[in-house]
C-alpha positions as CSV (number, residue, x, y, z in Angstrom):
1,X,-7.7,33.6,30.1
2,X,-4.7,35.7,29.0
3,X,-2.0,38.0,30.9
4,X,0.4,39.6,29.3
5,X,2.4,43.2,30.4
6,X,0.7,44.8,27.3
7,X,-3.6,44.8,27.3
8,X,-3.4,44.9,23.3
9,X,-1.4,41.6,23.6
10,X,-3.8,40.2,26.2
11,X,-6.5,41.0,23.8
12,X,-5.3,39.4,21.1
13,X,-4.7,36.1,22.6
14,X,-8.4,36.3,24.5
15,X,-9.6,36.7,20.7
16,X,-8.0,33.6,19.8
17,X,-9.0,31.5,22.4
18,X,-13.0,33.0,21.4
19,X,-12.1,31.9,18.2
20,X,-11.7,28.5,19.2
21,X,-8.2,28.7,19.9
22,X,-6.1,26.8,22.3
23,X,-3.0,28.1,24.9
24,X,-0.3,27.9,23.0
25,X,-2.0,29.3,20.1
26,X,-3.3,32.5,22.1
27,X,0.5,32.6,23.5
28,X,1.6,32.7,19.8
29,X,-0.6,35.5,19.3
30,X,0.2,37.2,22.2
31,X,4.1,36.8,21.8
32,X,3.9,38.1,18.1
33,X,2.0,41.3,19.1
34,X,4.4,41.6,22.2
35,X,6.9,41.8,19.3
36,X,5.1,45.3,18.0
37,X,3.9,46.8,21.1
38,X,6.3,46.5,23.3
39,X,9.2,46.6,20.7
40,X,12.0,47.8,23.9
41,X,11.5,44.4,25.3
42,X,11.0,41.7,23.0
43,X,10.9,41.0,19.2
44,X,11.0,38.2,16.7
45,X,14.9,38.6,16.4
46,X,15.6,37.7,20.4
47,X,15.2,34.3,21.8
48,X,11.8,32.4,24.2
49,X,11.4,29.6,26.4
50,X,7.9,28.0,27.1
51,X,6.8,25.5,29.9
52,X,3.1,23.8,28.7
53,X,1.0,22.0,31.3
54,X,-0.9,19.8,29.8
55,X,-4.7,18.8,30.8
56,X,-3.4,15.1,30.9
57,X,-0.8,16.3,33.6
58,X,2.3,16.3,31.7
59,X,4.4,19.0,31.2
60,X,6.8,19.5,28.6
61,X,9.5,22.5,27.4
62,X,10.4,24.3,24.3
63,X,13.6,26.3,24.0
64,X,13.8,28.6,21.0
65,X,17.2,30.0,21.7
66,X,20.1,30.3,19.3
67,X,23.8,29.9,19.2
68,X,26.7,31.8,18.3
69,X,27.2,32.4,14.9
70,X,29.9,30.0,12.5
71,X,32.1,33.0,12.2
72,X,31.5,34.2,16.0
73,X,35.1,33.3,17.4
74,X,37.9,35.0,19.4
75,X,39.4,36.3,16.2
76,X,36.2,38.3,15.4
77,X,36.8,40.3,18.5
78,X,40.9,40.5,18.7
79,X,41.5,43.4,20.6
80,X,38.7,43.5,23.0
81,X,38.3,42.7,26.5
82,X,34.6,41.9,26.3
83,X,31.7,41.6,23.6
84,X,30.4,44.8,23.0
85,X,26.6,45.0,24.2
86,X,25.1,47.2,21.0
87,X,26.0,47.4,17.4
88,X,26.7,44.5,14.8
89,X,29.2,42.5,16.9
90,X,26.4,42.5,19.6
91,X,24.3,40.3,17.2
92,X,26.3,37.4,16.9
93,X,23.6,34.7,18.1
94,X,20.7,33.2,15.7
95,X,16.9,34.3,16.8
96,X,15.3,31.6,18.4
97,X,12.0,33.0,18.6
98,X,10.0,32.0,15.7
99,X,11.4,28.8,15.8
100,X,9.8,28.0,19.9
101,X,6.8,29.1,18.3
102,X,6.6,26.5,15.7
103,X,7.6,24.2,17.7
104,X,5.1,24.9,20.4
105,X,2.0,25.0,17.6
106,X,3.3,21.6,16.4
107,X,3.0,20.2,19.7
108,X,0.0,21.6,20.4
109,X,-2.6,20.2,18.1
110,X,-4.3,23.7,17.2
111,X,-7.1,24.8,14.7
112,X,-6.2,28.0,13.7
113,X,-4.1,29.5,10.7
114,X,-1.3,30.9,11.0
115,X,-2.8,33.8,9.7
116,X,-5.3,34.4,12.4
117,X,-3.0,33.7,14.7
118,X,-0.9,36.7,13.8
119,X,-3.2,38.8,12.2
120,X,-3.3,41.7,15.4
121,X,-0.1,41.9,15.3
122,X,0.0,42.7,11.4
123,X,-2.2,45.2,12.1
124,X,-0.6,46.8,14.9
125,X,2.4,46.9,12.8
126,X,0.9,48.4,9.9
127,X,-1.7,51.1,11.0
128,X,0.3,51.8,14.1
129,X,0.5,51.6,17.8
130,X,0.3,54.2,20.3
131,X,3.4,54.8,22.5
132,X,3.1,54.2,25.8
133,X,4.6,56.3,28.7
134,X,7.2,53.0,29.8
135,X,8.0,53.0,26.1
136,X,8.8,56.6,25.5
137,X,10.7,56.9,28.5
138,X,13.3,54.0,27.4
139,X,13.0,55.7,23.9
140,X,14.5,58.5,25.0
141,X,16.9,57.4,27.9
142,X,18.4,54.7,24.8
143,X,18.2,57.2,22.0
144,X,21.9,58.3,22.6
145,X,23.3,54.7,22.3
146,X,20.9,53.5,19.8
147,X,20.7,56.2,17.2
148,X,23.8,55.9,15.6
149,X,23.6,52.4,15.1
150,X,23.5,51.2,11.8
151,X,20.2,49.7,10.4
152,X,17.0,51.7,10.5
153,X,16.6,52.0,14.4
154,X,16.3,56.0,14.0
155,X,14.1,55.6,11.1
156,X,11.4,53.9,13.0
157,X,11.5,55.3,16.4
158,X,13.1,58.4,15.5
159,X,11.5,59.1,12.8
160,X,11.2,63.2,13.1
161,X,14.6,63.3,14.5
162,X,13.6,62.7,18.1
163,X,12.1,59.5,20.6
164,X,8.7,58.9,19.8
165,X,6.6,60.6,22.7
166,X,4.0,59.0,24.9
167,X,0.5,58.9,22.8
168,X,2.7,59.8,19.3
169,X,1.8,56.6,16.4
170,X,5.1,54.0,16.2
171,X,4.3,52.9,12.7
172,X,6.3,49.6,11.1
173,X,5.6,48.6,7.8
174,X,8.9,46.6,7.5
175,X,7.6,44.4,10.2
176,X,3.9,44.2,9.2
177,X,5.2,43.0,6.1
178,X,8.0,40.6,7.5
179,X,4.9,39.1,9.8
180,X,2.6,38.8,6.7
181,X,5.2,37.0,5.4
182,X,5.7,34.0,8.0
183,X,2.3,34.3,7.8
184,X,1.4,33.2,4.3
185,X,5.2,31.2,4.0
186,X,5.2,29.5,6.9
187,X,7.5,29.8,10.2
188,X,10.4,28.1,9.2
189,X,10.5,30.4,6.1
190,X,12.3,32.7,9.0
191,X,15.7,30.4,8.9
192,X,15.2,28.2,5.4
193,X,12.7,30.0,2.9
194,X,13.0,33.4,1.1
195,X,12.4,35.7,3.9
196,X,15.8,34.2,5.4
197,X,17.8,35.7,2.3
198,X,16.5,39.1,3.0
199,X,17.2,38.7,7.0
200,X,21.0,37.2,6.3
201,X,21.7,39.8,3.7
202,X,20.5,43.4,5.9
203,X,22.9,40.8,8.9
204,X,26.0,40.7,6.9
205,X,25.4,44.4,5.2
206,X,25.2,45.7,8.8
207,X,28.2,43.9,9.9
208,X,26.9,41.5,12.1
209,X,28.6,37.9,12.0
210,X,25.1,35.7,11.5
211,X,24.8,33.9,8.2
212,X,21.9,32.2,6.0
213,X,24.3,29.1,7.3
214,X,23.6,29.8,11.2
215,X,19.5,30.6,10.3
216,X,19.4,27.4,8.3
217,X,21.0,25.0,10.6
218,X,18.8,26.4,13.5
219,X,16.6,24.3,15.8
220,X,14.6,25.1,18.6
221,X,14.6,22.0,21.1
222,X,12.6,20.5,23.9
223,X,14.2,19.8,27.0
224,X,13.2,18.1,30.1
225,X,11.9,20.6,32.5
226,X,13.6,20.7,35.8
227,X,11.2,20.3,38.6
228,X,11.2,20.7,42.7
229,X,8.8,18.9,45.0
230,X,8.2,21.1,48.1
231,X,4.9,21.2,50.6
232,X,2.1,21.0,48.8
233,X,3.1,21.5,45.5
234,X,5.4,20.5,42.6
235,X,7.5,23.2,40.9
236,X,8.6,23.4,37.2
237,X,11.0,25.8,35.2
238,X,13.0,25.4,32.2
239,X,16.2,23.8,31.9
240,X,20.1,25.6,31.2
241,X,20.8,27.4,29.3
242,X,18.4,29.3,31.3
243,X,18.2,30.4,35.3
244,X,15.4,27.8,35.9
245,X,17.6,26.3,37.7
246,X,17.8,29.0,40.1
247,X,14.2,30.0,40.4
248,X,13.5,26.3,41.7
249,X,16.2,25.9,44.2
250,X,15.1,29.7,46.1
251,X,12.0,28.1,46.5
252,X,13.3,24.6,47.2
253,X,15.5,26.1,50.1
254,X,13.1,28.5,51.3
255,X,10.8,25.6,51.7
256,X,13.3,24.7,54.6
257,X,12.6,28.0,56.6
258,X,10.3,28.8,59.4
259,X,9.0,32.2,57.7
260,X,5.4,33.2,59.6
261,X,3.9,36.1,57.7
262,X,3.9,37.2,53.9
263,X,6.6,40.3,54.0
264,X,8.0,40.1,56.8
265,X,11.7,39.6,58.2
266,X,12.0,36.0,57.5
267,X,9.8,36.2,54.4
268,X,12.5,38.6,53.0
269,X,15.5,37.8,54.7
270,X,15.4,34.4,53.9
271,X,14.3,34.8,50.3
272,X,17.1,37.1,49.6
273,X,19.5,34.8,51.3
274,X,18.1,31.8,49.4
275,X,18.7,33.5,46.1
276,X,22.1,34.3,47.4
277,X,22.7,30.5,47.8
278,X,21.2,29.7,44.4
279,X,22.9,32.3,42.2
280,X,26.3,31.2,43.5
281,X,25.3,27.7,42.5
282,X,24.4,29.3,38.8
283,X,26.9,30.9,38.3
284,X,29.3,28.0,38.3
285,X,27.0,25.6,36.5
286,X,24.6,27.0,34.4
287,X,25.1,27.5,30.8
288,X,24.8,25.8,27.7
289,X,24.3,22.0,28.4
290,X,26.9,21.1,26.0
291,X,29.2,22.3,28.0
292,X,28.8,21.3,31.2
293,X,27.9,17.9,33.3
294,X,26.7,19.3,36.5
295,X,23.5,17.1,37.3
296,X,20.9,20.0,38.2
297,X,17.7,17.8,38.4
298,X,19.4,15.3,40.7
299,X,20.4,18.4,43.4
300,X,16.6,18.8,43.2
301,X,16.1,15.8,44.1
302,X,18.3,15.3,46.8
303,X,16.9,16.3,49.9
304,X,20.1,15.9,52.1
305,X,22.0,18.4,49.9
306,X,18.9,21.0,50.1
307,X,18.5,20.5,53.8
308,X,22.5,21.4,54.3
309,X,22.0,24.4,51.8
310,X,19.4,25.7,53.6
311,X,21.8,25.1,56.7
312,X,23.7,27.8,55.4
313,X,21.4,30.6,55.3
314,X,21.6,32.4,59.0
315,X,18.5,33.4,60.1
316,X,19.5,36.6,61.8
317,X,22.6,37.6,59.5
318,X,23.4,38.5,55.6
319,X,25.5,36.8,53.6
320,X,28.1,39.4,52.5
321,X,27.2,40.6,49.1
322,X,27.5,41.4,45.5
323,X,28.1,38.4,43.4
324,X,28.5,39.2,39.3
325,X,25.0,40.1,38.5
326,X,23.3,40.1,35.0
327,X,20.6,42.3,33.6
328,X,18.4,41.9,30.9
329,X,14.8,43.2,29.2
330,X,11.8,40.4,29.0
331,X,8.0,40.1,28.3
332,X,6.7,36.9,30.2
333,X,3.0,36.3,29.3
334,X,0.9,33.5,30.1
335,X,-2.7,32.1,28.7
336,X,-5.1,29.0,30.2
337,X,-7.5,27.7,28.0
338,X,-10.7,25.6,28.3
339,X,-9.9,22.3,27.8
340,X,-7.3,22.7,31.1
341,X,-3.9,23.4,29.4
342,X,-1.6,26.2,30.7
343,X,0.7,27.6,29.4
344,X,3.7,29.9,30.6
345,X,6.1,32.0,28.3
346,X,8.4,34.1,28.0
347,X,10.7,36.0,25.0
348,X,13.4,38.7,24.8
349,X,15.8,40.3,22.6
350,X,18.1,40.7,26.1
351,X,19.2,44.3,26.7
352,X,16.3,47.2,25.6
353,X,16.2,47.2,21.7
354,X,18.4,44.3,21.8
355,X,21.9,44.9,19.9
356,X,20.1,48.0,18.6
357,X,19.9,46.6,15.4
358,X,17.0,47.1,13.3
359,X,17.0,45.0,9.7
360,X,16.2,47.7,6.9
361,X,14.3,45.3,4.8
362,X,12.4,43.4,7.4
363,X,12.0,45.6,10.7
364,X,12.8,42.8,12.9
365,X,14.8,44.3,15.8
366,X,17.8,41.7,16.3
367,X,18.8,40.4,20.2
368,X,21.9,41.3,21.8
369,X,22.3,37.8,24.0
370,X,25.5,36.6,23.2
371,X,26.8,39.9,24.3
372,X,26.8,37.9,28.1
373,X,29.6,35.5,26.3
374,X,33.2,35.4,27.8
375,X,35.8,36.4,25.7
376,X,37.9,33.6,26.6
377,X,38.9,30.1,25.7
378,X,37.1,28.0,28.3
379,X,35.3,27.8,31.0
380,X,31.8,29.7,31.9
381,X,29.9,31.0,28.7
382,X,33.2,31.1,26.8
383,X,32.5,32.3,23.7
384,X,32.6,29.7,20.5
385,X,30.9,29.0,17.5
386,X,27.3,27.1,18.0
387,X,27.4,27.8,21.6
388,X,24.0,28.8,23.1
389,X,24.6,32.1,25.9
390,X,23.9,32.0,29.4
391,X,19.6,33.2,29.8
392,X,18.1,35.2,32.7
393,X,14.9,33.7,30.8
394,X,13.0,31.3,32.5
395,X,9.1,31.1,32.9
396,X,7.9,29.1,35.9
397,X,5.0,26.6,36.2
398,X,3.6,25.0,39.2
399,X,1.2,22.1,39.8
400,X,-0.6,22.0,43.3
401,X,-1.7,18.7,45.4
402,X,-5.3,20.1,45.0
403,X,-5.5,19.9,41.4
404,X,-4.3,23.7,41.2
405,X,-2.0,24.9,37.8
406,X,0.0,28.1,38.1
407,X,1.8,29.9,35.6
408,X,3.9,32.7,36.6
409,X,6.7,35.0,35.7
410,X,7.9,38.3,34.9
411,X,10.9,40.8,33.3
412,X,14.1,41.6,34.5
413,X,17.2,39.8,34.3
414,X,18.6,38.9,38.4
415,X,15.3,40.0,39.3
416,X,13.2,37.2,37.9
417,X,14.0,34.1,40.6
418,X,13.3,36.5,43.0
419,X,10.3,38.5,41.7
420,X,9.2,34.6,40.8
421,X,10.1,33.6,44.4
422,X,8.3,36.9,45.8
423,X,4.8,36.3,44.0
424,X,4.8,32.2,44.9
425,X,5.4,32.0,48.4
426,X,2.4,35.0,49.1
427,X,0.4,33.4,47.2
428,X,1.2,29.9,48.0
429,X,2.6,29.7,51.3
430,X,0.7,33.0,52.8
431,X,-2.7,32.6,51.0
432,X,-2.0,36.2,50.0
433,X,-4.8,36.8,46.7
434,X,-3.3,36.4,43.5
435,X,-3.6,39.9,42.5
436,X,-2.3,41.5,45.6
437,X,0.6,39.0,45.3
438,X,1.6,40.9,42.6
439,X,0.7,44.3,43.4
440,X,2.7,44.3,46.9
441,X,6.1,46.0,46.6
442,X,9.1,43.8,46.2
443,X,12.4,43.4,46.2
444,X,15.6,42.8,44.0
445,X,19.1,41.6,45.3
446,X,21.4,42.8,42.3
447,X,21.0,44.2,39.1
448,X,18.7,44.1,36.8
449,X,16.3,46.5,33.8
450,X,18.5,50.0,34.1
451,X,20.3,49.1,36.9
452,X,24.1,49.1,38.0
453,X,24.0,48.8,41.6
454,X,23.9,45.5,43.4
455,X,22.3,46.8,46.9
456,X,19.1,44.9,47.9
457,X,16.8,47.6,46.7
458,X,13.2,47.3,48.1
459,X,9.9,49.5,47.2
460,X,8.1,51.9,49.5
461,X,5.1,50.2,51.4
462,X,6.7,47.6,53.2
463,X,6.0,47.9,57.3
464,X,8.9,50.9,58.0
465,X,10.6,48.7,60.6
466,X,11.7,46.3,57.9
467,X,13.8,48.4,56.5
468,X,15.9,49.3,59.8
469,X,15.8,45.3,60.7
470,X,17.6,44.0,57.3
471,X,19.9,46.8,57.6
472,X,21.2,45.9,60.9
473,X,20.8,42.0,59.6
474,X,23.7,43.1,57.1
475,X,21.8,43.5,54.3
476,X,22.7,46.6,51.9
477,X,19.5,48.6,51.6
478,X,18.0,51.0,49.2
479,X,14.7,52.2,49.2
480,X,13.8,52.5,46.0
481,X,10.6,54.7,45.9
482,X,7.4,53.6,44.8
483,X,6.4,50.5,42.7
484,X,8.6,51.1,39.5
485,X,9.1,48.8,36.7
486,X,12.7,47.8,38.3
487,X,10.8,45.5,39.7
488,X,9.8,43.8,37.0
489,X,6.6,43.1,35.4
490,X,5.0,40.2,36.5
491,X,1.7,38.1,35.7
492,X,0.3,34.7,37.1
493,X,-2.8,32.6,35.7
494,X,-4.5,30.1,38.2
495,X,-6.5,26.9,36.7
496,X,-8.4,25.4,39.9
497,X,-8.9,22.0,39.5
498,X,-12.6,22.7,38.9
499,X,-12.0,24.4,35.6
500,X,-12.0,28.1,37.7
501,X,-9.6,30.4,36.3
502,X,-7.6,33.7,37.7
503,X,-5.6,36.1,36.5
504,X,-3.4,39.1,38.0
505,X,-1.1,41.3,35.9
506,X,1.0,44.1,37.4
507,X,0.4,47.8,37.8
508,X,4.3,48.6,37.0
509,X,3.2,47.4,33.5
510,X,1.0,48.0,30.7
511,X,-0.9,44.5,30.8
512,X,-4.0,43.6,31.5
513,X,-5.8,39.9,32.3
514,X,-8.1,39.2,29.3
515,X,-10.7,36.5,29.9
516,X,-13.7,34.8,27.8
């Protein structure tokens, strides 16, 4: 089974695993066709994290996510109080993407060619794709920003002089060929063969600071993955530079509550004052781990200090609020296959279109990440040469007392832990189905895809006196309508420890659970 926010994507990967295919190789396939389908949030020039639950029970990381560029210093942006978030000194980090993914395959112990494995998305890229309403919308609402960026942004996605349209052909023959490429040369051909001459050449033409140097020295990684025990159930995400760290302790702390019913008060309230907890922990100690020594798996583990966090949250009252919030565009996408492995993933060239960006001779579409660096000489995500940027990113695993595998996760920068949080504890703690999990309305503390405003926004469909009741509680409300993508869009597989499987996707999306 395969859910991804895109059905073409989910498709592909379903293909592979009827080929013969295992998890990671479907995700592979479903991550490089996310890269031509859904080209405003993801790409082969932003970064990905994957967790991988293996059928003998382990579960094990891969971080494909790059670091600031050699000549990516204070000097480079003398004169400016922050990075700027689009154009050439946007992209100052090395893509990490293709690099997870040949790490994952490695570890994986796979069948399939390369070739297969990315052959939809070739296709895609070549013959064309048709534009989806989500799509054109962002299109258009980025055109003004984006258009007179240099590279070939406006040539593809332009290219009569105005946004593609929902149902209009995006055609990329750059990228078909770039994929074709990795797929006869190789993966690694991306930072060390011949296809990494073309990529640092359009980089350095355009302005941006990455060199063949940074692409050659690159290395994706495979960190432990932090974990959480709670009732019932065992919690993984990935480890900083990402938000994992986050996504556990909500649910770690939340753990501690007396919450009765699936959406109500203390269901909300004390997820939203969870994440508050957990995002002021973050924001002090999450970065790359190179530069910092704050021991996040052992405040996991230490159930004293989660019991006197969780003594913080009032059960009646908000936590005066905002905190700095970040944002950020995403494609999480997860696949099970049939010899019990799961897999959860997720990939992202950061803001929509990334830096805006788009390398003339290869297509690929390059991230805008270290944008979130400080322009300072210490402390938090200060920017410096090698570093790796703060990530929203972080795709969530969990493994159940009764024999139950999870995978779940979804877009949308601050909104992730919570959207995360949302979808776990109805499904886990409330026994709400899977699918309905994800289909209920939600909520989002802070800022996140297209957003500024750092109220605690929550859908129509809720029972009305919720509103009114976190209102009075402190909380700063705004409805926000009906189920928009805002909110993110999230997926979850279920193995059951009999070999069942099931799979919801979300209706703010495009996706679609694909199963053989």
């Amino acid at each position: 089974m395969v859910t991804s926010p895109h059905h073409l994507a989910s498709r592909a990967g379903r293909d592979v695993l009827r080929d013969g295919g295992n998890a990671v190789e479907a995700c592979v396939a479903v991550a490089a066709t996310l890269a031509v389908v859904y080209p405003h949030m993801t790409g082969i020039g932003g970064d990905g994290f994957w967790l991988i639950a293996e059928p003998d029970g382990r579960v094990h990381a891969v971080h494909g996510c790059g670091g600031a560029a050699a000549k990516a210093d204070l000097s480079l942006y003398a004169g400016l109080d922050a990075v700027p978030t689009r154009g050439p000194l946007a992209a100052n980090t090395v893509a990490g993407t293709i690099s997870g993914w040949a790490m994952a395959l490695e570890s994986a112990g796979g069948t399939l060619p390369l070739p297969r494995l990315l052959r939809d998305a070739c296709d895609h890229a070549a013959q064309g794709v048709t534009v989806t309403a989500g799509g054109a919308a962002i299109a258009a609402a980025k055109g003004g920003e984006l258009r007179g960026q240099p590279g070939a942004w406006a040539a593809i996605f332009e290219p009569e002089g105005h946004p593609l349209r929902a149902g209009e052909t995006l055609r990329q023959p750059a990228l078909a060929a770039t994929l074709r490429t990795l797929a006869q040369d190789g993966l690694d051909s991306f930072y060390r063969g011949d296809l990494s001459h073309g990529i640092a050449a359009d980089l350095e033409a355009l302005g941006s600071p990455v060199a063949r140097a940074d692409l050659a020295s690159h290395e994706a990684t495979s960190p432990a993955p932090l974990h959480a025990s709670i009732h019932g159930a065992t919690l993984y995400n990935s480890a900083p530079p990402t938000q994992g760290f986050a996504s556990l302790l909500i649910l770690a702390l939340f753990d501690r509550l007396r919450a009765q019913a699936a959406d109500g008060f203390d269901h909300v309230h004390g997820l939203v004052e969870a994440t508050k907890q957990a995002f002021l922990l973050r924001d002090r100690h999450v970065g790359d781990p190179a530069f910092h020594d704050f021991d996040h798996q052992g405040l996991l583990d230490d159930e004293a200090a989660l019991d006197a966090l969780a003594a913080r949250i009032d059960p009646a009252a908000a936590l005066p609020w905002p905190q700095p919030s970040a944002q950020g565009d995403t494609c999480w996408f997860a696949a099970a296959d049939g010899e019990g492995r799961v897999v959860s993933c997720i990939q992202s060239t950061y803001f929509e279109f990334g830096s805006g960006i788009v390398l003339p001779r290869t297509g690929i579409t390059w991230q805008n990440r270290g944008s979130s660096f400080r322009l300072t000489r210490e402390g938090w995500n200060a920017l410096m040469p090698g570093r790796k940027p703060f990530h929203t990113l972080n795709p969530a695993l969990a493994r159940f007392d009764d024999g139950r595998v999870m995978a779940y996760g979804t877009m949308g920068g601050e909104g992730q832990p919570q959207t995360q949080a949302a979808i776990f504890t109805r499904y886990a703690r409330f026994g709400v189905d899977l699918q309905d999990a994800i289909a209920r309305p939600r909520w989002l503390l802070g800022r996140t895809w297209g957003e500024e405003s750092t109220t605690l926004k929550l859908e129509d469909g809720f029972d009305e006196g919720l509103y009114p009741a976190l209102a009075q509680a402190g909380h700063d409300v705004e409805r926000a309508g009906p189920l928009t993508a805002t909110m993110g869009h999230a997926g979850a597989i279920v193995r059951h420890g009999d070999g069942r499987v099931e799979g919801a996707t979300d209706p703010r999306s495009d996706g679609e659970v694909a199963a053989w």
